[in-house]
N, C-alpha and C positions, 0 to 999 in steps of 0.2 A: 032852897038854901043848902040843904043836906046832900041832893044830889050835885050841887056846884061843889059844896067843900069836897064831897069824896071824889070828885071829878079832879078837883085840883088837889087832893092828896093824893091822889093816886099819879095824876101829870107830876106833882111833886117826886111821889116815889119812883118813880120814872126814870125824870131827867135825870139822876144819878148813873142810872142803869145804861140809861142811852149812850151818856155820854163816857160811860166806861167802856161801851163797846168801841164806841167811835173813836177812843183814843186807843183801842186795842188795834182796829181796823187800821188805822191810820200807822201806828205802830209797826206791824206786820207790811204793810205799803210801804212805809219808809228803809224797813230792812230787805225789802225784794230788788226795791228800786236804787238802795246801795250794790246790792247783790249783783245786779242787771249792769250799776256803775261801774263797779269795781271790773267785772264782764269785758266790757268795754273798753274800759282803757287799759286792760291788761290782753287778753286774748287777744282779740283783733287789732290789737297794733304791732304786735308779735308777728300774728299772721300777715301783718300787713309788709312788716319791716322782712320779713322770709319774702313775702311776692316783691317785695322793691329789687331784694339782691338778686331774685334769680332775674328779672326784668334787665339789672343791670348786665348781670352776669350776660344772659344771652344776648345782650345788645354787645358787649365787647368779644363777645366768638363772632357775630357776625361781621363784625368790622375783623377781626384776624381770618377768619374764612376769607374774606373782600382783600385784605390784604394781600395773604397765597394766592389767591386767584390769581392776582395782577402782575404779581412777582413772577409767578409759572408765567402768564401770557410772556410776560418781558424777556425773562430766562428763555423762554422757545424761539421767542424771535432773534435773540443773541445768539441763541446756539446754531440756529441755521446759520445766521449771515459769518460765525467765525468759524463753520464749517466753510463756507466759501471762501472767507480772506484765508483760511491755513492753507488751503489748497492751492488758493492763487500764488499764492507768496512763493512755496516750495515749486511751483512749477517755475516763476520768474525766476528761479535760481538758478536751473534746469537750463532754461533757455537761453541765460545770460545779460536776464532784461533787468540791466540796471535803472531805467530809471523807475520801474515799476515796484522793485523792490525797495530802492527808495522813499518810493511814494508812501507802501505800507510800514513800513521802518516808520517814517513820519507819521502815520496816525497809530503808532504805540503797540506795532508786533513786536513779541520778545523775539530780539535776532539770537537764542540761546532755544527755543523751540527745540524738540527732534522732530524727526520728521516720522512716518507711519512703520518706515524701515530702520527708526532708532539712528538716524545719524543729522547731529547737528547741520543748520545750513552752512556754514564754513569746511565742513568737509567737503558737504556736497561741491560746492565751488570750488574744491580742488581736485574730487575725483571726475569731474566732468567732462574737463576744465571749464569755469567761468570766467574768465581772468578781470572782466568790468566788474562782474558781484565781488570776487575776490576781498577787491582793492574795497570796495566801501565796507567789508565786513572787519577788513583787518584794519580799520580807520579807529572804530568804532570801539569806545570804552565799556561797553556796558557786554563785550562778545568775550566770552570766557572760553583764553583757547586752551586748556587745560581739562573739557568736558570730553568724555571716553561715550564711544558708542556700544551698542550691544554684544561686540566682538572688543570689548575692550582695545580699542583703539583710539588714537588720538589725531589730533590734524596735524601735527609734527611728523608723526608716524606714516601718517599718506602721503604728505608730502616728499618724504624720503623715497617711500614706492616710488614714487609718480615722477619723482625727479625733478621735481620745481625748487631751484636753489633758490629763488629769490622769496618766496613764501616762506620757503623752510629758514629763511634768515629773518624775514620780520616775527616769524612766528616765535622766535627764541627770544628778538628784542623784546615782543610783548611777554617774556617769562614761560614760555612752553617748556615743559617738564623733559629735560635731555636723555636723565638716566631712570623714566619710567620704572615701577617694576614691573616683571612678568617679561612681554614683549616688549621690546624696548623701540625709539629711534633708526637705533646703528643696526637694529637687525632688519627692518625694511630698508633703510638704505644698503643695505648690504646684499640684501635682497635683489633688488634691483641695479644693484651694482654700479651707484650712483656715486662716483669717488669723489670728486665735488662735497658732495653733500656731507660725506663720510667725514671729508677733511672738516669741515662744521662744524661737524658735532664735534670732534674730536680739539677741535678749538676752543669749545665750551665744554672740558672735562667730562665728555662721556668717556664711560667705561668699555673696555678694550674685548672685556669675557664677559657682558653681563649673561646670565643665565634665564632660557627662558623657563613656563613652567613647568618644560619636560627635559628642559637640561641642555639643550639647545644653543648654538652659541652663534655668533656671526660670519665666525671664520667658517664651521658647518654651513649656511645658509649662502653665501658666497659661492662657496667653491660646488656647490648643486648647481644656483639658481642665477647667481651674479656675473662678476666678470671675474678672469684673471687679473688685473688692476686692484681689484678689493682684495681679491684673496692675497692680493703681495702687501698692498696699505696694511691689511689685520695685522699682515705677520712682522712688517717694517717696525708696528706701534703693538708689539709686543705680546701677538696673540698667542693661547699656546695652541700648541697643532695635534698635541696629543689628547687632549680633553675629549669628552665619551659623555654622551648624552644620558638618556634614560635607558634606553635599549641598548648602549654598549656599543655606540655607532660613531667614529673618530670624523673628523673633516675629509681626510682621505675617505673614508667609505661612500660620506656623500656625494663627493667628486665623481666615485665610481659608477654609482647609482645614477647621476645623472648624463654619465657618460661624458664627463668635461676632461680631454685629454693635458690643458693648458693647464689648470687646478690641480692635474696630478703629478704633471712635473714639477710644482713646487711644492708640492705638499708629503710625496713620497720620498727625497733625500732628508727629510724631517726627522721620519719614523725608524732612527738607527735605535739597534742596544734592544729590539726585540724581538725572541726566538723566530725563526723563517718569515722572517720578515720580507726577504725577496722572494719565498714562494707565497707568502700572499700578493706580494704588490705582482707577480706575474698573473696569479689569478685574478686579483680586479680589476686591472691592464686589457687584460683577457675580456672578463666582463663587460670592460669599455668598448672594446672593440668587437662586440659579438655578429656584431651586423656585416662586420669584414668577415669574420671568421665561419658564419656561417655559408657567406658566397663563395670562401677558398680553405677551407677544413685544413688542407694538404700543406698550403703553405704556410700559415698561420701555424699549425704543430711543429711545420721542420725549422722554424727560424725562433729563436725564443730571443724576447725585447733586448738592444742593445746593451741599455744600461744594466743588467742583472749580472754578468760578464765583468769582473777584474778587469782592468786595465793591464791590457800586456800581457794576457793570461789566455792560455792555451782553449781554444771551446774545447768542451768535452762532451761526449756524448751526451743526446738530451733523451733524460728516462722516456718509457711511451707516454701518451696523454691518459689523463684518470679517463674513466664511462663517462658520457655527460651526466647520467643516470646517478652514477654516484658523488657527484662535485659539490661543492659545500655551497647550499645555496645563502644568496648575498639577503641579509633581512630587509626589511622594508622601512624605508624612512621614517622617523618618527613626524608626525603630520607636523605642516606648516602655520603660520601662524594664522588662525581664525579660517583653517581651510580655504585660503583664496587660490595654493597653486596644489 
């Protein structure tokens, strides 16, 4: 009995004991396993919500990778095949093959394009001549004939060269720029000595002296390069004849220079009112004629040009000739427009 009671006093003292460690144990479990929770859903959803974005993330670089890819394939294949149509197209201009230029006109080439040599297709068709490309270029609203090539030039302006009055008139209908600056119109047509054309322009209020941007004038560029015809239209429509470039070079000089005897007879009774003015015009006279003067030296020195000679006036001895050696030489033209002559 004694050892039952102290048996169950003792289980008695116990159970106290037991059960304050098991609720200590259970305790200390409960706050690890918060601990462990709290872990849980804070850390690794964190860590999870970082692995989601980059997941996202590099799923959207590979689809924009995948994208450039496909764009670049596309872009290559474009760029070949509008390396072909540019070339094609600029050669149909060339050759005059309307209806192939046509054709790519109709699937959406800019007919305002330049070409590798910097000159719109509508020049090309008139320095060529194309006259079928021509006509469907100057049809066409979307062809800007006011576009200048690398030499600052325009398709007015060749056309003047080139002498096609019937271009150089739709060209204006469509609003081509008459009194350019710089190079103008009237100075290729002048050029060319295309009086036609001259009269044109002149009909559409171009300017009589425009200057080019070395000083340069049309009645100059004429009386070099053009006709006699131009060089009397400049002067009819009020050019002056005295005007001097950049280098100090009159319409007469260029006359001389270019050995034009017709542009110096009208251009020499011009140049009155200054100092030895007839012993230059016999020296550039001279000039013009060196090519006589050199096959007959003798006669050329003993006959001096009619016109220099008074009317009704006695000839009087003619001084000797200067040395060649020492004779004032003629300067050199101021260049032409974009270097073409």
């Amino acid at each position: 009995m004694i050892g039952f009671q102290r048996s169950s006093s003792q289980e008695i003292t116990f159970k106290p004991k037991r059960n304050m460690l098991i609720k200590l144990i259970f305790h200390h479990f409960s706050k690890v396993k918060s601990g462990f929770r709290a872990a849980w859903n804070v850390a690794p959803s964190s860590v999870a919500k970082q692995v989601q974005e980059r997941r996202r993330r590099g799923k959207k670089d590979f689809k924009y990778f995948l994208k450039c890819l496909a764009i670049s394939i596309v872009l290559l294949g474009f760029g070949q095949s509008w390396a072909g149509v540019y070339e094609d197209f600029f050669e149909a201009v060339e050759r005059d093959a309307n209806s192939r230029v046509l054709q790519l006109l109709l699937r959406g080439f800019d007919p305002n394009t330049l070409s590798t040599k910097g000159s719109t297709p509508l020049m090309i068709a008139i320095e060529e001549p194309s006259p079928k490309v021509l006509q469907i270029l100057l049809g066409l609203d979307q062809v800007n004939v006011n576009l200048l090539n690398r030499h600052d030039e325009s398709a007015l302006m060749l056309a003047g060269l080139k002498g096609q009055e019937p271009a150089a008139r739709r060209l204006i209908e469509r609003g081509a720029d008459v009194n350019k600056t710089g190079w103008t119109p009237l100075h290729y047509a002048a050029t060319g000595g295309h009086v036609s054309i001259m009269r044109l322009l002149f009909e559409h209020h171009a300017f009589v002296d425009p200057e080019s941007p070395n000083g340069t004038t049309p009645l100059m560029m004429a009386a070099r390069y053009g006709s006699a015809e131009a060089v009397k239209l400049l002067l009819d429509e009020g050019a002056v004849p005295t005007a001097r470039n950049r280098l100090g070079l009159s319409a007469l000089d260029f006359a001389c220079m270019g050995e034009r005897p017709d542009a110096i007879s009208l251009l020499a009774p011009l140049m009155p009112g200054q100092p030895g003015v007839k012993d230059r015009r016999v020296d550039r006279e001279a000039a013009c004629n060196r090519r006589e003067a050199a096959a007959a030296p003798d006669r050329a020195a003993a006959k001096p040009p009619a016109e220099v000679r008074a009317p009704g006036a006695t000839p009087k001895a003619e001084p000797a000739a200067a040395p060649k050696d020492k004779a004032t030489p003629i300067q050199p033209s101021s260049p032409a427009p974009t270097g073409r002559w």
